[in-house]
DRENTORKOL-3810 file (N, C-alpha, C; in nm, 4 decimals):
REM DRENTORKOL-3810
@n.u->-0.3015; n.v->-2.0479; n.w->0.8947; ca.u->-0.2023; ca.v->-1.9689; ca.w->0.8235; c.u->-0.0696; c.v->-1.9804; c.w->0.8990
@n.u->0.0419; n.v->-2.0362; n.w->0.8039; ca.u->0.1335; ca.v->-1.9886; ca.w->0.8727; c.u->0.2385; c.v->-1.8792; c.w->0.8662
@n.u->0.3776; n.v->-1.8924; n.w->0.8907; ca.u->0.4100; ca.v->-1.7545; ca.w->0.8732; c.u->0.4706; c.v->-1.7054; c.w->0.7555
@n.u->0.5178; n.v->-1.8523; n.w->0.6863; ca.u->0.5440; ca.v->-1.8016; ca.w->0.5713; c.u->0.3899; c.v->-1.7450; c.w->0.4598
@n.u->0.2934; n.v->-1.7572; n.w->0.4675; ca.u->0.1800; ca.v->-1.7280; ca.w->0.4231; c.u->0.0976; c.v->-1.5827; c.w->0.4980
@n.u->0.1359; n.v->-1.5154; n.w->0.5657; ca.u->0.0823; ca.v->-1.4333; ca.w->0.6173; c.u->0.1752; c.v->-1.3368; c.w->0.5892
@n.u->0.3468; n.v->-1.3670; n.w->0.5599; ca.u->0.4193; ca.v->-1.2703; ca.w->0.5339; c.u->0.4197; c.v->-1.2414; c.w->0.3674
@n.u->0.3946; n.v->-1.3442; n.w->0.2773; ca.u->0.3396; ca.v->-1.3654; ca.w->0.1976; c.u->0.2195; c.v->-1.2524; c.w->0.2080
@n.u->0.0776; n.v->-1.2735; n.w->0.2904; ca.u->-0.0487; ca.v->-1.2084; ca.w->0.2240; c.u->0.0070; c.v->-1.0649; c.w->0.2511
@n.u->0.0877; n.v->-1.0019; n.w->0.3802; ca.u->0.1413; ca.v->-0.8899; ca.w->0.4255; c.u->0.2168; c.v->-0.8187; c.w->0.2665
@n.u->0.3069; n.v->-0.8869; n.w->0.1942; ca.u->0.3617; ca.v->-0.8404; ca.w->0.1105; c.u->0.2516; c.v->-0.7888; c.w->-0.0075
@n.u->0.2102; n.v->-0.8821; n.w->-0.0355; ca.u->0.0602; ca.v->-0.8755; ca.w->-0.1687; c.u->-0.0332; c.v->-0.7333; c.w->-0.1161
@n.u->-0.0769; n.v->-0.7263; n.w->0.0184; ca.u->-0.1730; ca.v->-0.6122; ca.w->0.0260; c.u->-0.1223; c.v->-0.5035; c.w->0.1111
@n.u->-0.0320; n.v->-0.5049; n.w->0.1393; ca.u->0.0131; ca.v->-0.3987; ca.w->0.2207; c.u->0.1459; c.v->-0.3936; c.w->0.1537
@n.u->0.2490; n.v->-0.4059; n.w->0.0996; ca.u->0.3426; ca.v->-0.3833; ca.w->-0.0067; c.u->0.4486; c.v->-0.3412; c.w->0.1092
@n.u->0.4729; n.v->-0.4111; n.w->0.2354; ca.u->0.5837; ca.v->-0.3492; ca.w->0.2884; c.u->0.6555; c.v->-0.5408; c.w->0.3211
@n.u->0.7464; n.v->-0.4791; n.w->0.3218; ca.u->0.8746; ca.v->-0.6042; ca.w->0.4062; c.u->0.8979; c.v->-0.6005; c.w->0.4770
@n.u->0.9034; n.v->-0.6937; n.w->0.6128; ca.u->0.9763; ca.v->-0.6770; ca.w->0.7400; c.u->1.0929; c.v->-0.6610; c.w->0.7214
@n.u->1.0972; n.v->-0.5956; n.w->0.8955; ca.u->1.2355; ca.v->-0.5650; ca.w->0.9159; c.u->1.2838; c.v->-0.5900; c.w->1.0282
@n.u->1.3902; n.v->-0.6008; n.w->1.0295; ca.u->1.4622; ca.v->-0.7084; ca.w->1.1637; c.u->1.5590; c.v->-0.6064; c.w->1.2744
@n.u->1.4868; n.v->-0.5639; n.w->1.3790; ca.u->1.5430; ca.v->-0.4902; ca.w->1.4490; c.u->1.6356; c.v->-0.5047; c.w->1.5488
@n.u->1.6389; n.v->-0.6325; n.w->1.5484; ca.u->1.7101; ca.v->-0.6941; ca.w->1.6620; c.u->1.7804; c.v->-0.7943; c.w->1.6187
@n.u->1.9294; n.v->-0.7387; n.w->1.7084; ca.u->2.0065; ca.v->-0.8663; ca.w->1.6463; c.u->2.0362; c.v->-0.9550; c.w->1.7474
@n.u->1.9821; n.v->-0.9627; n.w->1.8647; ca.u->1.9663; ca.v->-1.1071; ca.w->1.9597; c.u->1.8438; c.v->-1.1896; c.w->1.8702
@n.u->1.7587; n.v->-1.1064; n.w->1.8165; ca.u->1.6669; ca.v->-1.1985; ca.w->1.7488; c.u->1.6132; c.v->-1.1822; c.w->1.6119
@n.u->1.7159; n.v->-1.2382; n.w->1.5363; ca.u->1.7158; ca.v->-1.1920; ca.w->1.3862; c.u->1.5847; c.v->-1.2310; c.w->1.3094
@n.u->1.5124; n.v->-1.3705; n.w->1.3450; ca.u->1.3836; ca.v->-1.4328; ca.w->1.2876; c.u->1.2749; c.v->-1.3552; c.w->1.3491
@n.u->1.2867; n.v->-1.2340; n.w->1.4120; ca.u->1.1614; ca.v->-1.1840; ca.w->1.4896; c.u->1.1764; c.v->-1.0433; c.w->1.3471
@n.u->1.0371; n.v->-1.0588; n.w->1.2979; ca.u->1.0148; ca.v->-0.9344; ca.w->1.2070; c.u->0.8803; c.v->-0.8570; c.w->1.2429
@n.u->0.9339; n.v->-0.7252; n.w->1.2077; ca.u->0.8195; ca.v->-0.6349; ca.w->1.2094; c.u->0.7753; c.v->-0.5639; c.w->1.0850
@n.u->0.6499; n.v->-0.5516; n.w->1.0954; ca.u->0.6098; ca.v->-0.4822; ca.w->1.0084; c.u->0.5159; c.v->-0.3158; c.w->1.0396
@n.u->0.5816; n.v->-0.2712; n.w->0.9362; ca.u->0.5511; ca.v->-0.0811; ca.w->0.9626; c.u->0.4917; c.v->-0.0086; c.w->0.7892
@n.u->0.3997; n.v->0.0583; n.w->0.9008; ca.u->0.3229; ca.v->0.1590; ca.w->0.7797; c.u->0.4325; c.v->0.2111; c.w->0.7092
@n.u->0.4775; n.v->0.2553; n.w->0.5807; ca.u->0.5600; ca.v->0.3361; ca.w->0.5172; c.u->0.5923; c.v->0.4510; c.w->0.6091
@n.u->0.4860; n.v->0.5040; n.w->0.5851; ca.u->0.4758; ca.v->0.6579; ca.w->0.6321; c.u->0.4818; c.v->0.7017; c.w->0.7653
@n.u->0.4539; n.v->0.6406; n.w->0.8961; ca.u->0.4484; ca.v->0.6937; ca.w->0.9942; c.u->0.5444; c.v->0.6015; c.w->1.0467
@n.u->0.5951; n.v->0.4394; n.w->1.0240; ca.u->0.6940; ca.v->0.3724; ca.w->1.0711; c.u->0.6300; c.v->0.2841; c.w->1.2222
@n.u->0.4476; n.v->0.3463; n.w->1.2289; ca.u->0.4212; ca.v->0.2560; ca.w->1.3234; c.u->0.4087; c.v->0.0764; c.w->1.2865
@n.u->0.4579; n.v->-0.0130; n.w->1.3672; ca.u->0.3958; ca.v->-0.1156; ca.w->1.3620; c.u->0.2400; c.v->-0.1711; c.w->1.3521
@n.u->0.2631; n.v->-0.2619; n.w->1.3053; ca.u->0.1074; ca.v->-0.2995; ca.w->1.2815; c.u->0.1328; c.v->-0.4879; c.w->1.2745
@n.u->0.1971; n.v->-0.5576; n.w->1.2265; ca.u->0.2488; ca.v->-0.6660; ca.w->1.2710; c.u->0.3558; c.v->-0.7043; c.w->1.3351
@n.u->0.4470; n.v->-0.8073; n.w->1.4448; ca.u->0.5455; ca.v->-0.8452; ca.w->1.5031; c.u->0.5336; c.v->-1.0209; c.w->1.4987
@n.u->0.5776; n.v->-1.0659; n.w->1.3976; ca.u->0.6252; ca.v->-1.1890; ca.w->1.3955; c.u->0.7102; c.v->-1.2725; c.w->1.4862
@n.u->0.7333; n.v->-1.3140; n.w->1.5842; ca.u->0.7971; ca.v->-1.4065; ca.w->1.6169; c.u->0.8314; c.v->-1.5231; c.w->1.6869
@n.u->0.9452; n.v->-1.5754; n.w->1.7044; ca.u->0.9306; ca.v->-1.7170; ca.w->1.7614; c.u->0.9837; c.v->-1.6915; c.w->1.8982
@n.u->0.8578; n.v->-1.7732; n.w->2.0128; ca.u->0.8460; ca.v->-1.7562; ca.w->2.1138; c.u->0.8226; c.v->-1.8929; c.w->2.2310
@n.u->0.9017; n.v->-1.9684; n.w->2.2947; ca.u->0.8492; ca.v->-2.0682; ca.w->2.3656; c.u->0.7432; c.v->-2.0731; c.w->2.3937
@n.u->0.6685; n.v->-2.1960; n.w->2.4161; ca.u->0.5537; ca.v->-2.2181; ca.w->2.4692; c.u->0.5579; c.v->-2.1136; c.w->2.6072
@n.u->0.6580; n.v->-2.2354; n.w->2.7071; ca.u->0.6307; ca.v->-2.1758; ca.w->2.8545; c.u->0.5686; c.v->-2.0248; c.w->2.8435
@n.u->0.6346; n.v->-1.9837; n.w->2.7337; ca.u->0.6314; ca.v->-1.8322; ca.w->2.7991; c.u->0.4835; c.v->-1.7837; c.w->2.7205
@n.u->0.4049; n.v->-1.8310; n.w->2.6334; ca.u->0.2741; ca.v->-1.8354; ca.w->2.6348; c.u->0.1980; c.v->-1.8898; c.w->2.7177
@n.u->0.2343; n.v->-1.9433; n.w->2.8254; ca.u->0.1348; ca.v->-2.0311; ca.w->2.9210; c.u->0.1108; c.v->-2.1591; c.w->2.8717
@n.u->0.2159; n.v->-2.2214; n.w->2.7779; ca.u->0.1286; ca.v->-2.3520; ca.w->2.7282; c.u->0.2907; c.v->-2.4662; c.w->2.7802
@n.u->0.2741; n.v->-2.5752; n.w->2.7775; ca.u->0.3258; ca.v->-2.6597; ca.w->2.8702; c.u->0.4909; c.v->-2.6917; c.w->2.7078
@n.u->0.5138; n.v->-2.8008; n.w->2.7382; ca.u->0.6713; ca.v->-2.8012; ca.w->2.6575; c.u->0.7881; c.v->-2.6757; c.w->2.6338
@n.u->0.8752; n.v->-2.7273; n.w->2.6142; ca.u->0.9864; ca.v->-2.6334; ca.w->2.5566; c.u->1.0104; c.v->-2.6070; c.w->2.4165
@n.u->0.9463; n.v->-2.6423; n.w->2.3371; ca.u->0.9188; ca.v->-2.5929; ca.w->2.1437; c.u->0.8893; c.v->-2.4304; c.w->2.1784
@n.u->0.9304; n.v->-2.3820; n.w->2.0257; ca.u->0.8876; ca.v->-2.2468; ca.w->2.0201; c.u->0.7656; c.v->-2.2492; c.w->1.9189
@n.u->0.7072; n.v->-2.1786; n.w->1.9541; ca.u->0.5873; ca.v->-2.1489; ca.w->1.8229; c.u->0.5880; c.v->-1.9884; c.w->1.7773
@n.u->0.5761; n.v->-2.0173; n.w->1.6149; ca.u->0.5551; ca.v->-1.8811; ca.w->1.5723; c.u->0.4054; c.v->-1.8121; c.w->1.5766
@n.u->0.4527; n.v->-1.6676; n.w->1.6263; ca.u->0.3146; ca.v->-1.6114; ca.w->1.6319; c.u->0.3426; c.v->-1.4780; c.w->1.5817
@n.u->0.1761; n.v->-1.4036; n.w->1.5600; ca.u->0.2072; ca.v->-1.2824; ca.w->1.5622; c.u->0.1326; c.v->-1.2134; c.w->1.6361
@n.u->0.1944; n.v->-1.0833; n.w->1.6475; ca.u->0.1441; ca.v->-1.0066; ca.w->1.7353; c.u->0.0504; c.v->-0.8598; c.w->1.6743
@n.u->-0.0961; n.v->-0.8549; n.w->1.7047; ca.u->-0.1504; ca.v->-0.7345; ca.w->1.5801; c.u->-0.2064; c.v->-0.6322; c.w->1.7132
@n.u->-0.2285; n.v->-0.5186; n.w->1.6796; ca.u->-0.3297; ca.v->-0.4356; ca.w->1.7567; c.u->-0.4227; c.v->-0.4577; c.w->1.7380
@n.u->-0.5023; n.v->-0.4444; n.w->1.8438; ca.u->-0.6642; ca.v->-0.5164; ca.w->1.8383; c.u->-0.7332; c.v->-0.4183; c.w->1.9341
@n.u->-0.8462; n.v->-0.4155; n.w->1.9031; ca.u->-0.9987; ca.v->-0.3457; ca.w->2.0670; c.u->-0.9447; c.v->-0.4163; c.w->2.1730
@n.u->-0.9974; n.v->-0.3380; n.w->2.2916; ca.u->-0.9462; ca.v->-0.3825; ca.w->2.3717; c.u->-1.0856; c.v->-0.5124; c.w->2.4395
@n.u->-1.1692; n.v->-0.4769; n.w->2.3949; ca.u->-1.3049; ca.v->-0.5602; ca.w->2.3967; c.u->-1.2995; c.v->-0.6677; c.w->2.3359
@n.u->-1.2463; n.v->-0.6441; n.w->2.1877; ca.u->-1.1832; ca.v->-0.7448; ca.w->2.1197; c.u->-1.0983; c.v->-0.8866; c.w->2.1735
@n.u->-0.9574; n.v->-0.8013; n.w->2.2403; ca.u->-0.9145; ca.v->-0.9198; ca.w->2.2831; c.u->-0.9867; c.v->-0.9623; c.w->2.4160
@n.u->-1.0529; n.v->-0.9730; n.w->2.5236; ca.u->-1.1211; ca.v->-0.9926; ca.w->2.5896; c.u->-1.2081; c.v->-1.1105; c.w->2.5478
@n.u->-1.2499; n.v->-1.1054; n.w->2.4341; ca.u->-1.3462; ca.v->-1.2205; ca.w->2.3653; c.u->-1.2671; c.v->-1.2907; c.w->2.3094
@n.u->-1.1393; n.v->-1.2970; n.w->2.2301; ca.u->-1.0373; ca.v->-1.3841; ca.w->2.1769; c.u->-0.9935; c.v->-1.4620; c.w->2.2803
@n.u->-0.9050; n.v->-1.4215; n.w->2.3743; ca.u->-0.8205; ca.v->-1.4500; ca.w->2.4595; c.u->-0.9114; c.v->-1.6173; c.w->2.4598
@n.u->-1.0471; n.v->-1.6128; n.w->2.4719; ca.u->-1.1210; ca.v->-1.7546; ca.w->2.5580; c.u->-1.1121; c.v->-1.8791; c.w->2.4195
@n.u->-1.0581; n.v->-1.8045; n.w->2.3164; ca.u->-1.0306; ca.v->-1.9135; ca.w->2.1954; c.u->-0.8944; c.v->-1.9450; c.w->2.1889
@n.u->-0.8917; n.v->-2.0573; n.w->2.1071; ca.u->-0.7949; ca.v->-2.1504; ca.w->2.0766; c.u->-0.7195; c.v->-2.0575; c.w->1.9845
@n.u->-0.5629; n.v->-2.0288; n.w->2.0576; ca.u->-0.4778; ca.v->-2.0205; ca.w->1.9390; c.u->-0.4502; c.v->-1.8636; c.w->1.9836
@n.u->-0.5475; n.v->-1.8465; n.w->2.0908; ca.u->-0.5064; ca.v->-1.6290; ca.w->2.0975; c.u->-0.4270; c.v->-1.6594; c.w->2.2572
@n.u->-0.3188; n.v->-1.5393; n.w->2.2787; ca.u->-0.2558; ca.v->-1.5288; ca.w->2.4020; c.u->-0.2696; c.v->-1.3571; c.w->2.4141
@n.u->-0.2540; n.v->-1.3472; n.w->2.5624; ca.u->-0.2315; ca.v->-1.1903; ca.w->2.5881; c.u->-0.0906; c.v->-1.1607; c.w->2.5035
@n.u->-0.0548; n.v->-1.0145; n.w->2.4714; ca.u->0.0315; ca.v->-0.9760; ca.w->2.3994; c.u->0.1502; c.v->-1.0144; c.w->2.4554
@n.u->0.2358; n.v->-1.0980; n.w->2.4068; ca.u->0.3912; ca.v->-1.1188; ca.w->2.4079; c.u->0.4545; c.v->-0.9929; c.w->2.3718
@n.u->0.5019; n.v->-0.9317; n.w->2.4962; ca.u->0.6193; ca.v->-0.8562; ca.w->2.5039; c.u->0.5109; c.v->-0.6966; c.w->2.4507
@n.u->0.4296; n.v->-0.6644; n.w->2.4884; ca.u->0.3730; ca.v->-0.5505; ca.w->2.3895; c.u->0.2344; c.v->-0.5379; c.w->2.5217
@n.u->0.1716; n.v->-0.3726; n.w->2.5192; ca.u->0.1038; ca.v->-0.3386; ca.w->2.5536; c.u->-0.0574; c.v->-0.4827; c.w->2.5981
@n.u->-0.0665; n.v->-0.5406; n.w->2.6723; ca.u->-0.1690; ca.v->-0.6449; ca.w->2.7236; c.u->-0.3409; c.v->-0.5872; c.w->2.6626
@n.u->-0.3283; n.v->-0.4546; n.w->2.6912; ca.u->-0.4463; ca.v->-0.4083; ca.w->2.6430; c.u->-0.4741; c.v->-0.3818; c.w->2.5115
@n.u->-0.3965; n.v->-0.3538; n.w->2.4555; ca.u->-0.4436; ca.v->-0.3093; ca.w->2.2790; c.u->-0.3813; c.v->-0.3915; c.w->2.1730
@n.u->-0.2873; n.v->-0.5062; n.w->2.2436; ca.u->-0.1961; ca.v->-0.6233; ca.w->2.1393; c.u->-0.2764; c.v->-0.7494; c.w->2.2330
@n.u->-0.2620; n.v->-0.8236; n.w->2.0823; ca.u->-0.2845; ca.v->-0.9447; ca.w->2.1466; c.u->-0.1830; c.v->-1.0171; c.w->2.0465
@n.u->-0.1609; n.v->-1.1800; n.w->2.1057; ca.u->-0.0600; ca.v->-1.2603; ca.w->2.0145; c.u->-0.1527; c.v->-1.3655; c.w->1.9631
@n.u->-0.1336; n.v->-1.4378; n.w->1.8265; ca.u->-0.2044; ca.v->-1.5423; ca.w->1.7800; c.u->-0.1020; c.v->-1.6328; c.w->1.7249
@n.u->-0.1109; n.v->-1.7391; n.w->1.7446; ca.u->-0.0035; ca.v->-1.8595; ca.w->1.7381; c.u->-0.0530; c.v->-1.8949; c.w->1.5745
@n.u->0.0571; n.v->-1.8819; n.w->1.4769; ca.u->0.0744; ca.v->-1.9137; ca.w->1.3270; c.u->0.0865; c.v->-2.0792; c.w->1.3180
@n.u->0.0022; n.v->-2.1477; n.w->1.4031; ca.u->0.0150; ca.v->-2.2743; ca.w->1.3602; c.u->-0.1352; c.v->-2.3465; c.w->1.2856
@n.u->-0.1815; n.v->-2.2436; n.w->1.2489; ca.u->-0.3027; ca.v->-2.3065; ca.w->1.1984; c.u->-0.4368; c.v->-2.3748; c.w->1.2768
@n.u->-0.4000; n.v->-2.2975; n.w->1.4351; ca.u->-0.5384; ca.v->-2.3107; ca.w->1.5090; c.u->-0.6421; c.v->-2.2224; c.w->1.5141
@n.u->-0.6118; n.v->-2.0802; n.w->1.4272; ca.u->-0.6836; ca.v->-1.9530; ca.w->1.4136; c.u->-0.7056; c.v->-2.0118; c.w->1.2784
@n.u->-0.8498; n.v->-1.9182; n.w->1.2230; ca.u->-0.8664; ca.v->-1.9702; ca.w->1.0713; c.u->-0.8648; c.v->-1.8314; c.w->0.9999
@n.u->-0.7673; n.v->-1.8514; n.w->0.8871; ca.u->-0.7341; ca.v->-1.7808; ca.w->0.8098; c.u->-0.7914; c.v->-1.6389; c.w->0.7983
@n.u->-0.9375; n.v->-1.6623; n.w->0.7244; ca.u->-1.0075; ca.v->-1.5300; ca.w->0.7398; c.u->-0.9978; c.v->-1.4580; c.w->0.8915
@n.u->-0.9968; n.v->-1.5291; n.w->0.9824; ca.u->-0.9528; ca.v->-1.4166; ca.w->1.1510; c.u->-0.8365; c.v->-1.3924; c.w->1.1092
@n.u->-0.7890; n.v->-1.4323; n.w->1.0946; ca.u->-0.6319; ca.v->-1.4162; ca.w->1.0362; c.u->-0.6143; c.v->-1.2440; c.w->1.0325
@n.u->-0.6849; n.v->-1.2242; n.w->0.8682; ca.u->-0.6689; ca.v->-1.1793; ca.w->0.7858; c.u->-0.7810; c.v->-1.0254; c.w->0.8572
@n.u->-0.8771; n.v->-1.0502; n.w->0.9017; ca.u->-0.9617; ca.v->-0.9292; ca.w->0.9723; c.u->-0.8888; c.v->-0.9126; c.w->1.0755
@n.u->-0.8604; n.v->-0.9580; n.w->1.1475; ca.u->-0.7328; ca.v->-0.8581; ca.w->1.2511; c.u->-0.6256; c.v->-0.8172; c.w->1.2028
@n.u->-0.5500; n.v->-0.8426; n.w->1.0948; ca.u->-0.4636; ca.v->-0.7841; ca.w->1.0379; c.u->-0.4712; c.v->-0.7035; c.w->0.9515
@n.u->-0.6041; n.v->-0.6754; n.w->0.8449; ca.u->-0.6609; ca.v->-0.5516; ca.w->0.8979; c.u->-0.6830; c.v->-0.4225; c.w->0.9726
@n.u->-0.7613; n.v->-0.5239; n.w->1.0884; ca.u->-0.7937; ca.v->-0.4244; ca.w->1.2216; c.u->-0.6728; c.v->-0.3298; c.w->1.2845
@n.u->-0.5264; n.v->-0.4325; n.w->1.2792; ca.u->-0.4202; ca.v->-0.3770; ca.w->1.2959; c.u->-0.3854; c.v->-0.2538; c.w->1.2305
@n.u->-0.4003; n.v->-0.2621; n.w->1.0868; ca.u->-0.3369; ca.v->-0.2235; ca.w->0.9747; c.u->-0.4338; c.v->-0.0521; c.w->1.0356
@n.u->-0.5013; n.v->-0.0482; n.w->0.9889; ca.u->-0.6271; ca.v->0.0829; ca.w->0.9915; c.u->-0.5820; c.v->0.0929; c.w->1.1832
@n.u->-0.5601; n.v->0.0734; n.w->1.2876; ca.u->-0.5519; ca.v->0.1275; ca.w->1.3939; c.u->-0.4372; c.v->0.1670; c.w->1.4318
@n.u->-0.3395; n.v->0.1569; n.w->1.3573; ca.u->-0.1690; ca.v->0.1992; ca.w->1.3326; c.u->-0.1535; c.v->0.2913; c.w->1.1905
@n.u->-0.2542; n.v->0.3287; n.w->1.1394; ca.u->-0.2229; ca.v->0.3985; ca.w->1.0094; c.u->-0.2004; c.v->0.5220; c.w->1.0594
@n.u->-0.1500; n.v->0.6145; n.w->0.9465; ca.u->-0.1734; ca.v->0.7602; ca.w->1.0155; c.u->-0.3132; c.v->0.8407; c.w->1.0152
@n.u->-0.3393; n.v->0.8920; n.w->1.0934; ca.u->-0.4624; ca.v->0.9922; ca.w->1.1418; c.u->-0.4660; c.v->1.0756; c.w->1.0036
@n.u->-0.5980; n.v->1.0889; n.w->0.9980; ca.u->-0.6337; ca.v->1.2349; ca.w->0.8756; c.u->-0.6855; c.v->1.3246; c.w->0.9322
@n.u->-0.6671; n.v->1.4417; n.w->0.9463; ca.u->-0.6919; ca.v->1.5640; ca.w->0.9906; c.u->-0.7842; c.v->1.5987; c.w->0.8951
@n.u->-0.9187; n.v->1.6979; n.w->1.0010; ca.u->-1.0060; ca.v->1.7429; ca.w->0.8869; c.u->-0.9875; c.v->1.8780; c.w->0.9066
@n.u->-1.0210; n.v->1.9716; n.w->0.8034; ca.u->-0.9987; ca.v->2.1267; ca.w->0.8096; c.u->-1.0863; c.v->2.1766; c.w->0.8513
END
């Protein structure tokens, strides 16, 4: 998946649009619950070096909340990095170049979605 396709599936099931908070980095988008304004996706373009991977290209990735057990078992696959720029323990980053397969894709963004929603209180 890449990013035009994930911002794409983001629009179709979750009905929100990124938004660009930064104006040193206008192509970096986030995405937020309506209602509470937490994040739940962070799109953006990020050098290799600074993922640990060798050249000077940038690659797009995103960034979702995840278990923290979770990323622990990702991290040892192709295509996952510790969280760029975001909490190491509960974010992880996945590179939008089509080395993750779609359906992971799509269940961590998810997983994101429901662990950034708002809380329901019971009476």
């Amino acid at each position: 998946m890449d990013r035009t396709e994930l911002e794409k599936y983001i629009r179709n099931n979750y009905g929100t649009e990124p938004d660009h908070p930064w104006i040193k980095h206008p192509n970096y988008g986030v995405f937020r619950h309506s209602s509470n304004k937490k994040w739940f996706a962070v799109i953006m373009d990020v050098p290799k070096v600074k993922l640990g991977l060798q050249g000077e290209e940038v690659l797009q990735v995103v960034n979702f909340k995840c278990d923290p057990i979770l990323i622990g078992l990702l991290l040892g696959e192709k295509g996952f990095f510790p969280a760029y720029h975001m909490s190491k323990t509960s974010w992880i980053t996945v590179a939008l170049d089509g080395s993750v397969a779609d359906d992971k894709m799509k269940l961590l963004l998810d997983m994101s979605f429901e662990a950034t929603a708002p809380k329901t209180h019971k009476k």
